[in-house]
C-alpha positions in Angstrom: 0.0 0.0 0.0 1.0 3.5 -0.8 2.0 6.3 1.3 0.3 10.2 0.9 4.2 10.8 0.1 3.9 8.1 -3.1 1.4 9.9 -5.0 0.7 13.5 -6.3 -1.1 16.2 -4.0 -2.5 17.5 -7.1 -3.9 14.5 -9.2 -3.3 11.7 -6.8 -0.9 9.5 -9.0 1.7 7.5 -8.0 5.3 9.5 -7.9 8.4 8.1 -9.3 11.0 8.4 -6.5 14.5 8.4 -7.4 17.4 11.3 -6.9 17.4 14.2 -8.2 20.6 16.7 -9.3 18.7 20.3 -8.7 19.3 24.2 -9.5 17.8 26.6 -6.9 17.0 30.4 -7.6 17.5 31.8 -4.4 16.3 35.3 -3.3 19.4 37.8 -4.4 19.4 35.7 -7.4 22.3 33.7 -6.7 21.8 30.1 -7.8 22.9 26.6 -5.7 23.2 23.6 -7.4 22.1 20.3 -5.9 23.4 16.9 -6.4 21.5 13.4 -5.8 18.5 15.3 -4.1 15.4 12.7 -3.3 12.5 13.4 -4.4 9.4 11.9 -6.3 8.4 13.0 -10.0 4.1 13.2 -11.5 4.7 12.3 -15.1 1.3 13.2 -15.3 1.6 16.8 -13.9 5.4 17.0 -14.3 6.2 18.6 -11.1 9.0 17.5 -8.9 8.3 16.9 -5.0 10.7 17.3 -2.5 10.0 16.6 1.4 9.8 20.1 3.0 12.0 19.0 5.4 15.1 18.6 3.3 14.5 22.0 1.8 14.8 23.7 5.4 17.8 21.2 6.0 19.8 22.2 3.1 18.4 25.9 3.5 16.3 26.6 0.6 12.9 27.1 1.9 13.2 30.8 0.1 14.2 29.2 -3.0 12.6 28.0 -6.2 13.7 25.5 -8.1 14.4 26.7 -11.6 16.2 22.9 -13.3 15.8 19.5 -12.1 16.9 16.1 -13.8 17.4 12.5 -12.7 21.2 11.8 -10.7 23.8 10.8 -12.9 24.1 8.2 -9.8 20.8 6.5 -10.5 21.4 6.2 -14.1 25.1 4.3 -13.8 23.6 2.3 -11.5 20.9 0.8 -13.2 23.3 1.0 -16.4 25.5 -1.6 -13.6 22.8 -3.9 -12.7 21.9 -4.9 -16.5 
């Protein structure tokens, strides 16, 4: 059974969760980029979800995220385990 954190707030499909390298607009416009972030992915709505937590955690709650694609990481290793 699924979680509230496996599916969409907005259309209530199921997320795909996997890592995440991320670039954040911050407030003076300076930008941090992110590597192997966690998050979950609507293909539906094609919005990325991050738990609010880690945004505090890493400092970003003031930022947006402008540029997100799947890790590097994650791809090598399912490139490994074929």
């Amino acid at each position: 059974m699924s979680t509230g954190r496996d599916r969409c707030p907005a259309c209530t499909r199921l997320l795909i969760s996997t890592r995440f390298d991320a670039t954040f607009r911050l407030p003076d416009q300076s930008e941090r980029l992110c590597f192997g972030i966690p998050g979950g992915l609507c293909t539906d709505c094609h919005q990325l979800y991050i738990d609010p937590d880690l945004i505090q955690l890493l400092d970003l709650g003031n930022g947006r995220c402008t540029f997100a694609i799947e890790s590097d990481i994650v791809l090598q290793e399912r490139a490994w385990s074929m």
